[in-house]
C-alpha positions as CSV (number, residue, x, y, z in Angstrom):
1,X,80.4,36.7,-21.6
2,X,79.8,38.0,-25.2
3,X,79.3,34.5,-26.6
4,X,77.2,33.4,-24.0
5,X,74.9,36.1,-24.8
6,X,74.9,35.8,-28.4
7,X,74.1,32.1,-28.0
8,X,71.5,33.1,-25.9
9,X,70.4,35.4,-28.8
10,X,70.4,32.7,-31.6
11,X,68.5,30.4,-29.5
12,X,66.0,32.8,-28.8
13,X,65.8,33.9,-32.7
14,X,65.6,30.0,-33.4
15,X,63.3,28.5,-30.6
16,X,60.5,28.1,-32.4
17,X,62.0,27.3,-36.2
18,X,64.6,24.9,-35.6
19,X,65.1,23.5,-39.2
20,X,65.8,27.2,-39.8
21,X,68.5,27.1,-37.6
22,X,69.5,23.7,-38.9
23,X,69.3,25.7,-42.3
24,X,71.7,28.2,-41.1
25,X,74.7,25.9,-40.7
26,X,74.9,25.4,-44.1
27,X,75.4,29.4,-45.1
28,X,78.3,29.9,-47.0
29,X,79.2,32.8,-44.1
30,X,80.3,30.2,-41.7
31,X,80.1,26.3,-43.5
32,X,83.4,24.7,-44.4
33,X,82.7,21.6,-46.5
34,X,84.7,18.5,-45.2
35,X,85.5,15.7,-43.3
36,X,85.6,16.3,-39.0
37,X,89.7,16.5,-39.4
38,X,89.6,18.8,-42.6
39,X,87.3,21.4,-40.9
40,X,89.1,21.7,-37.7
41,X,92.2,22.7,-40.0
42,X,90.7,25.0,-41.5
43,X,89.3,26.3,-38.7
44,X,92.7,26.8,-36.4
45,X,94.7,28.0,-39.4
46,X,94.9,32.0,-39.9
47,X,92.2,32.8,-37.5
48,X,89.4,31.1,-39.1
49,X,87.8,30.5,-35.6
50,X,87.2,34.3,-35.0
51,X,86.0,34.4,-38.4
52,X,82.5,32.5,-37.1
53,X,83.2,28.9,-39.1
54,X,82.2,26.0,-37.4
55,X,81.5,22.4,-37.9
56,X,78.1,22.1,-35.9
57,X,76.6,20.8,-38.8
58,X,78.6,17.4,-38.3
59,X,76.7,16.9,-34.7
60,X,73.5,16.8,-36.9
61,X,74.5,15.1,-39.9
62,X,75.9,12.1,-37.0
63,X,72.5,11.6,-35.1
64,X,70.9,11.9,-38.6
65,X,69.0,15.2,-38.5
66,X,69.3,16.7,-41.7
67,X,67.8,20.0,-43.5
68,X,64.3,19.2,-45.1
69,X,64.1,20.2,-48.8
């Protein structure tokens, strides 16, 4: 239930600005440079999934949607 809600919240916060949520992928708090099979390592070893990293930014970089500069 908690990360339904919080991804209730983050959509909320980033309905209206969605480059800035694009933007947000890439913070160093939760972005793991990579390849798709060198990310998911990283993010199963030592509990680096609780930690908040995720690849999400690869769904975007695939269909081509990439942060403006």
């Amino acid at each position: 239930m908690f990360q339904n809600n919080l991804a209730f919240e983050i959509a909320d916060q980033y309905s209206d600005r969605p480059m800035e949520f694009l933007k947000s992928l890439y913070d160093i708090s939760c972005y793991v440079p990579g390849t798709y099979a060198e990310i998911w390592k990283f993010i199963m070893e030592n509990g680096n999934s609780l930690k908040r990293y995720c690849n999400v930014f690869l769904f975007f970089e695939k269909i081509g949607i990439m942060i403006e500069e």
